[in-house]
C-alpha positions in Angstrom: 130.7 -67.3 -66.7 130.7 -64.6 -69.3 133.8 -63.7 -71.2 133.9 -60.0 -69.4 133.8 -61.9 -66.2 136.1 -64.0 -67.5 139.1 -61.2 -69.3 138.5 -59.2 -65.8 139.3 -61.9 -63.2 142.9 -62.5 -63.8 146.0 -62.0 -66.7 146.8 -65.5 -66.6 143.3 -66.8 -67.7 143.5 -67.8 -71.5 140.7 -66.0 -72.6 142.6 -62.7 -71.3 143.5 -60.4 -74.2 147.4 -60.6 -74.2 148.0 -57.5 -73.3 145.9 -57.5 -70.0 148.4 -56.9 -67.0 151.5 -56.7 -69.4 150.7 -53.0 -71.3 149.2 -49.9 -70.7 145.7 -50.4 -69.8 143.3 -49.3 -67.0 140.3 -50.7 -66.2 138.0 -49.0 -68.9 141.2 -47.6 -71.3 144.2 -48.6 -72.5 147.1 -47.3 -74.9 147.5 -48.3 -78.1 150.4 -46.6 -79.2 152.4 -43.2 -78.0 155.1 -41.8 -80.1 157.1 -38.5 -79.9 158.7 -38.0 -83.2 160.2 -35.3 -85.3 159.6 -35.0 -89.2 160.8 -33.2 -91.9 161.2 -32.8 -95.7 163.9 -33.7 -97.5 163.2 -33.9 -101.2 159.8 -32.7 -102.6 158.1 -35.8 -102.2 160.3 -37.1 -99.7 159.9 -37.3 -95.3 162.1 -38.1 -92.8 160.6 -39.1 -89.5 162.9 -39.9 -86.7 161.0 -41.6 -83.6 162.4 -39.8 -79.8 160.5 -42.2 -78.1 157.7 -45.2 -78.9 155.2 -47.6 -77.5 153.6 -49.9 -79.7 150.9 -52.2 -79.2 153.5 -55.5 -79.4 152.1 -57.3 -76.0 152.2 -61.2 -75.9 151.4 -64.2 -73.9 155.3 -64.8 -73.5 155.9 -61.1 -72.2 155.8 -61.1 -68.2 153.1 -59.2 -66.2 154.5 -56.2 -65.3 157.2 -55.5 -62.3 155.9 -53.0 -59.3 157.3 -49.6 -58.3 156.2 -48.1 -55.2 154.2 -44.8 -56.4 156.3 -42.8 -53.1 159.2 -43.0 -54.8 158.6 -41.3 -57.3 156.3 -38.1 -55.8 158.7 -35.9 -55.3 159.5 -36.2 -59.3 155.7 -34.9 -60.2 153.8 -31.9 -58.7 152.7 -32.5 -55.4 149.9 -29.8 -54.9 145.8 -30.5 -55.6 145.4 -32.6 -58.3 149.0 -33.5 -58.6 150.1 -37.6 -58.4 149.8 -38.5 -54.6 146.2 -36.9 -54.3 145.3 -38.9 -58.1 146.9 -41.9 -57.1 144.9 -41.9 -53.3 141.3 -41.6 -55.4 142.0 -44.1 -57.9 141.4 -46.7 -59.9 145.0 -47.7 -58.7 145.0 -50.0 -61.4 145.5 -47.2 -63.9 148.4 -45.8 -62.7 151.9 -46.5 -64.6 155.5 -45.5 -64.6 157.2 -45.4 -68.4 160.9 -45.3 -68.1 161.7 -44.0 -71.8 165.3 -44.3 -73.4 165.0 -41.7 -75.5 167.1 -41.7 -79.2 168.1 -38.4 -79.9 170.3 -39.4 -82.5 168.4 -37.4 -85.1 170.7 -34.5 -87.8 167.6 -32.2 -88.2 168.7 -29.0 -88.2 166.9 -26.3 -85.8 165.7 -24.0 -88.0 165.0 -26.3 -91.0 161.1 -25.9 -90.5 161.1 -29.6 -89.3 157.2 -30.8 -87.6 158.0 -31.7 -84.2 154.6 -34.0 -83.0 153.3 -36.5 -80.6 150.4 -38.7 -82.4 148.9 -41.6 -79.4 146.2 -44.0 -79.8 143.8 -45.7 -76.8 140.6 -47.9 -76.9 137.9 -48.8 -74.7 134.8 -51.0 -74.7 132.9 -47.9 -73.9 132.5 -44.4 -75.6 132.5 -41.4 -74.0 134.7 -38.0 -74.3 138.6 -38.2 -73.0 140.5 -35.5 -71.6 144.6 -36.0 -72.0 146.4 -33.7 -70.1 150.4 -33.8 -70.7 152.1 -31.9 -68.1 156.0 -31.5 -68.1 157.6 -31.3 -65.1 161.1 -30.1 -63.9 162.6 -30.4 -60.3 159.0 -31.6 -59.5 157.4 -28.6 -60.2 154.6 -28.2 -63.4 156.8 -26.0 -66.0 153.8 -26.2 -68.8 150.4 -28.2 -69.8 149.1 -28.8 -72.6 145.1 -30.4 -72.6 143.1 -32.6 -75.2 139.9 -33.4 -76.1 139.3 -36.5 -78.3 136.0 -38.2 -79.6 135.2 -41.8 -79.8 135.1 -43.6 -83.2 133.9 -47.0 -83.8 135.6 -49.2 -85.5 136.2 -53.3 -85.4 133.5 -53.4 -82.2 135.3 -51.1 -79.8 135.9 -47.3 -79.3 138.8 -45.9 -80.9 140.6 -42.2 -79.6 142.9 -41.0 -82.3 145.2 -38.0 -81.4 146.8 -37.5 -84.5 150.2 -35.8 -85.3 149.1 -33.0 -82.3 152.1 -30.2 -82.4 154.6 -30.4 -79.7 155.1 -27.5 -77.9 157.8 -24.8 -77.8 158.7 -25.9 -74.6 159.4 -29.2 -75.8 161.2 -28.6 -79.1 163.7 -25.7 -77.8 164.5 -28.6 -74.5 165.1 -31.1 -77.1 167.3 -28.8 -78.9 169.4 -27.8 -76.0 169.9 -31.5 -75.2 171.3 -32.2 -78.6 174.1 -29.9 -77.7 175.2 -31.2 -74.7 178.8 -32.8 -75.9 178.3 -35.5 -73.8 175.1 -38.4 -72.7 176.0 -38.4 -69.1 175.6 -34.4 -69.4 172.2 -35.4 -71.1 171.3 -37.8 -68.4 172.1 -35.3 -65.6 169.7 -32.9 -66.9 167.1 -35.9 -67.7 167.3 -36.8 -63.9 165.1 -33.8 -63.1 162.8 -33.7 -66.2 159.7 -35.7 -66.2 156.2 -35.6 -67.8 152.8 -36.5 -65.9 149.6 -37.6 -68.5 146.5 -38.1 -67.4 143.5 -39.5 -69.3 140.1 -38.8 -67.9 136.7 -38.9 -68.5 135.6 -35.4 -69.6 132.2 -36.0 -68.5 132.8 -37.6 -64.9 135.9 -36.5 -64.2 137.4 -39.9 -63.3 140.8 -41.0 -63.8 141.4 -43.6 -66.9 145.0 -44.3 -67.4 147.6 -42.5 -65.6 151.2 -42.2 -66.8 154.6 -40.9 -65.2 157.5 -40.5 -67.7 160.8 -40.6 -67.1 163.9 -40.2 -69.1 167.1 -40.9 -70.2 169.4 -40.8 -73.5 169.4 -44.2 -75.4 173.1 -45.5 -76.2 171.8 -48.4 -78.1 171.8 -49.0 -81.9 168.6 -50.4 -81.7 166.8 -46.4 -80.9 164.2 -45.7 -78.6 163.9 -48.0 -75.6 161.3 -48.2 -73.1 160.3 -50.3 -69.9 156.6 -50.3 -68.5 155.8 -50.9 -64.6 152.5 -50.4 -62.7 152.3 -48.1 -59.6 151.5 -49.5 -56.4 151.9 -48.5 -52.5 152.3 -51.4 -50.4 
């Protein structure tokens, strides 16, 4: 058997990459890191970066495979109309398809007018190269409010295909909805308004159209000390 047969057959097989059915990864993509941050200059030579939300690439043998959700309960959350989650979903890979549930730390003094760089930088990787398409669509009451699409270029490096999106701008959208959470007096307030707020991103292959990695985000306020929190599940209809 060769080791592709091998890493494809099951999670649980040790020559597996660790984080094979326990991260972010489709069959021919996966995600190396997502983070939504906000920076901004303090001193001349000095940044302050505050993270809003954060995956990392921390998967290990001792983490669990990832729990289930059932994909219908969450529809009515994303745009429903061509192209939206159901119709996605219903042509596949299935195996791509995942639900982030983000804790987000907004716990961040940046003023908003201080000129501060709101920006989103991700990282995927594939055995294969060929031209992704990330489209980031944000979502309230269901309903697509604004998109924003990517193109990114394979680069080679360590024996596998490397997509950099780098410190991309977030947009107005974004930063003005962040701002008018931050005055909310209270986090339940926050939540309430969270409940209806989701984003939809969807990596594909420029060329052939088909679907990579699929992710549905969902949101609400961290109350811990610790920051950003997140939990990962894979999207399935029994």
């Amino acid at each position: 058997m060769d080791q592709k047969t091998a890493t494809s057959i099951s999670g649980d097989h040790p020559s597996a990459p660790p984080w094979q059915d326990r991260s972010i990864a489709g069959p021919k993509l996966r995600l190396v890191e997502f983070t939504c941050f906000v920076e901004q200059q303090r001193e001349p030579e000095q940044f302050h970066k505050h993270l809003f939300v954060h995956i990392g690439n921390t998967a290990s043998y001792a983490d669990p495979p990832l729990e289930a959700v059932d994909i219908r309960q969450i529809y009515d959350k994303f745009p429903e109309k061509k192209g939206g989650l159901k119709e996605l979903y219903d042509k596949g890979p299935q195996s791509a398809f995942f639900l982030v549930k983000f804790w987000a730390d907004l716990s961040t003094n940046v003023q908003d007018d201080s000129g501060a760089f709101y920006g989103v930088t991700s990282q995927y990787e594939s055995a294969e190269s060929m031209t992704i398409q990330v489209s980031t669509k944000v979502c309230s009451f269901g309903k697509q409010v604004v998109e924003k699409v990517e193109t990114e270029y394979p680069r080679f490096e360590n024996g596998r295909h490397v997509y950099r999106i780098h410190r991309s701008p977030m947009c107005e959208y974004m930063i003005n909805f962040i701002h008018k959470l931050k005055h909310l007096p209270e986090k339940y307030m926050m939540n309430s308004v969270l409940e209806n707020f989701t984003i939809l991103q969807v990596v594909s292959n420029r060329e052939t159209q088909e679907t990579l990695i699929c992710k549905a985000y969902v949101f609400e306020v961290s109350t811990s000390e610790h920051g950003a929190q997140h939990h990962i599940y894979k999207l399935v209809k029994d």
